[in-house]
Steps between C-alpha positions, in 0.01 A plus 500: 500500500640708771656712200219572346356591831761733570468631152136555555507694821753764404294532182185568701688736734635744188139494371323578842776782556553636142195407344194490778711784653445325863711591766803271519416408866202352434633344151782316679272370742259342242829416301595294838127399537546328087791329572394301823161373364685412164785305677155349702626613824259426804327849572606570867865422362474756264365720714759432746743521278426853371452637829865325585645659200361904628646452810807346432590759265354771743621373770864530384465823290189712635702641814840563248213705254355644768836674664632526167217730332584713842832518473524622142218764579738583763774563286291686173295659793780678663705504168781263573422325194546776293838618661611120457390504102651873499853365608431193300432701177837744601730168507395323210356755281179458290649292240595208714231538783392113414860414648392691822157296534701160432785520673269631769268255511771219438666644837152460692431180348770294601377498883077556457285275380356659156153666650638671769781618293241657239292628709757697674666639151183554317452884707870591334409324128161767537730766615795450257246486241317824594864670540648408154157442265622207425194197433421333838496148350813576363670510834286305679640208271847597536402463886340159514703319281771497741279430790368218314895366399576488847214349612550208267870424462672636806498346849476590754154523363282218593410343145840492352640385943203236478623332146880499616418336799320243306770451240778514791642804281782724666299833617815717437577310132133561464497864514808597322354276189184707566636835505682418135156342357339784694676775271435461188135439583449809700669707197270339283175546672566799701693724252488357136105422574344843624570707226217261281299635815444853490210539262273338791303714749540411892117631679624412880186521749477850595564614855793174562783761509506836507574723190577832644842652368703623805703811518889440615422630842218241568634212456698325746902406441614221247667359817204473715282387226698248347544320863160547540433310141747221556429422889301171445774385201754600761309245797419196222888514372635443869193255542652289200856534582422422824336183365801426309762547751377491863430190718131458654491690761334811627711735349389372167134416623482884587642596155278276276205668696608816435537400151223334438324696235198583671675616828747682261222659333338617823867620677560706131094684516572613881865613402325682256233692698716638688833589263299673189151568727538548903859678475415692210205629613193401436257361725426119543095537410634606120749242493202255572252674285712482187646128563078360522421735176825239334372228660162529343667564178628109560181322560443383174853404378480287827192360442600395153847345622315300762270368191797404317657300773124327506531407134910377539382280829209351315733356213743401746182254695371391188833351429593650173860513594514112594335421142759728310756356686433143470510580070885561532617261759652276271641746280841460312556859487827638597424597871586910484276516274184250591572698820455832352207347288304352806561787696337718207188261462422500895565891501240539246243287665502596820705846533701448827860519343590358827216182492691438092817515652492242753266256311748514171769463769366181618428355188854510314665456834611107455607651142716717607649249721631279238561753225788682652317835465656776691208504755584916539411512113169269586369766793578787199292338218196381734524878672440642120276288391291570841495878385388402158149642311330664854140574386180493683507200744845701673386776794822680376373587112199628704732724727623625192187581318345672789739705666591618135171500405505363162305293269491126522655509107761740604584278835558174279710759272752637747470288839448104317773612200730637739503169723524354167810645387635406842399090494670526174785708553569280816491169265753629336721618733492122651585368209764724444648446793460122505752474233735597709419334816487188585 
């Protein structure tokens, strides 16, 4: 029953959207509205629990939006992100400018969380695009994938960090596995994958980032506006390493604060007034001015990620995940793959790839402690099946569809198949690699 539930609310979402042509806002929330009453949950719960599910997801990600739509006016404002995609184009040439967008976002990824990380790339995917003609999607793709690899099979990222402390997995064995399953997936989603792309047409909300072209003498130095770019990646690395290799203390109390993403965030927007606005000249009532005319540009692609996390927090209440896993408890499976499988299931029901992880982690847990599984190979699978099939119930294939501005068809054909291709691609990978590791 729950299936058929689910089944039935992301069929009355595409029809509200694609068909009724309703604003997806206000279609997720009567999506989230459907499944409550159909799961019969008591009305001030559900009402509870979509107002929980807005502010939990706002609550962690409306600040990070907020400095990050400032930031990358910032840098296509004062055209920083064009003399970044100018020097980016002059390395790597046309041809291969997909390498330059993964290994670029591969390098951010590895210490941000996945939002933050996109939002502070997506000014140099516009300007990269702009500078070389090349199809926006097609980049943008290039861009996410990696974010999205490293977000789901690399610790010290909290999903993948999570599972292996669950499994008692060896963080270090962990990541080296990851890197090699990581690979061949990126390759496969962020280079082999975009050139099916470039027939589709990106319509990004007009006024986000700025489109001017900038002579050589107005824009400021690669030097200063790469630094400027890469300050809050910079503050969340030593955050994590500090993490990693630093006692508790308040040495490291100072630098996870510091690298928190939010204070990051806010450290890399002042940084920013000042090195490409204050010191170069222009006055602080313009900077202002043109960061509230992005802002407003935002409003909607926030309000529509905050509707999302209402619809994901309703399915989580109801208790769809508890009924799907309770049907493969007692599963004879092999357990990287039931992993993988559970992981997938979850993902598509409720969209947190982080929620799939650790639910699939606790189910096959006493399996994995009497198969002899490598329990590095276990964190793997469950981290790719946790990216598998993102669709509507996920606040991330919304990211995707607004800031690009694209269709919902044309999200499910570039942002789902992409995550696709990585879940699989991952499987693989594991499997690979399990027959030589034991």
């Amino acid at each position: 029953m729950s299936l058929l539930i689910l089944i039935a609310s992301i069929l009355l979402l595409l029809l509200l959207i694609s068909g009724v042509k309703l604003n997806a806002f206000i279609a997720l929330i009567i999506a989230a509205f459907f499944v409550g009453i159909a799961k019969q949950m008591p009305f001030p719960d559900l009402i509870n629990s979509i107002q929980s599910g807005i502010g939990s997801t706002l609550g962690s990600l409306i600040l990070i939006i907020a400095f990050g739509v400032i930031l990358g006016n910032l840098l296509s404002d004062s055209g920083a992100a064009q003399r970044i995609s100018s020097v980016m184009i002059d390395s790597f040439g046309i041809r291969h400018i997909k390498w330059a967008m993964v290994i670029t976002g591969f390098s951010v990824g590895i210490s941000m969380f996945y939002n933050a990380g996109f939002i502070i790339l997506i000014p140099m995917v516009f300007a990269v695009a702009k500078s070389t003609k090349q199809p926006i999607i097609y980049l943008g793709i290039a861009m996410a994938s990696a974010l999205s690899i490293t977000h789901g099979f690399l610790p010290p990222h909290p999903g993948p960090t999570a599972i292996a402390v669950i499994f008692k997995a060896n963080i270090g064995k962990t990541l080296l596995y990851g890197l090699l399953v990581a690979l061949p997936a990126l390759f496969a989603a962020g280079i082999v994958f975009p050139e099916f792309l470039k027939k589709i047409q990106a319509f990004p909300p007009k006024g986000l980032f700025e489109s001017k072209t900038f002579t050589e003498a107005e824009m400021p130095s690669f030097q200063i506006s790469i630094l400027t770019a890469l300050v809050p990646v910079f503050l969340m690395a030593t955050a994590t390493f500090s993490e990693l290799i630093l006692s508790e203390g308040s040495i490291r109390s100072i630098l996870l604060f510091i690298g928190n993403p939010t204070t990051s965030m806010l450290i890399a927007v002042l940084f920013a007034v000042f090195s490409l606005g204050i010191f170069r000249g222009r006055k602080m009532q313009d900077i202002m001015d043109k960061s509230g005319s992005a802002m407003s540009s935002a409003t909607m692609i926030i309000l529509i990620i905050a509707a999302g996390g209402a619809f994901k927090q309703v399915l989580i209440d109801s208790g769809m995940g508890n009924d799907l896993s309770a049907f493969f408890e007692k599963s004879s499976l092999s357990p990287l793959f039931l992993g993988w499988l559970i992981a997938t299931i979850i993902r598509i029901a409720l969209g947190s790839a982080t929620v799939a992880g650790l639910t699939a982690a606790g189910i096959v847990q006493p399996l994995v402690l009497t198969s002899g599984v490598s329990p590095e190979l276990m964190v793997l699978s469950i981290g790719a099946g946790s990216l598998m099939c993102s669709h509507v119930n996920d606040t991330g294939f919304w990211m995707f569809k607004e800031y690009f501005g694209i269709s919902i068809s044309d999200t499910f054909k570039t942002w789902t198949v992409m995550e696709t291709i990585i879940g699989v691609m991952g499987l693989i990978g594991v499997l690979v690699l399990n027959l030589w590791i034991k």
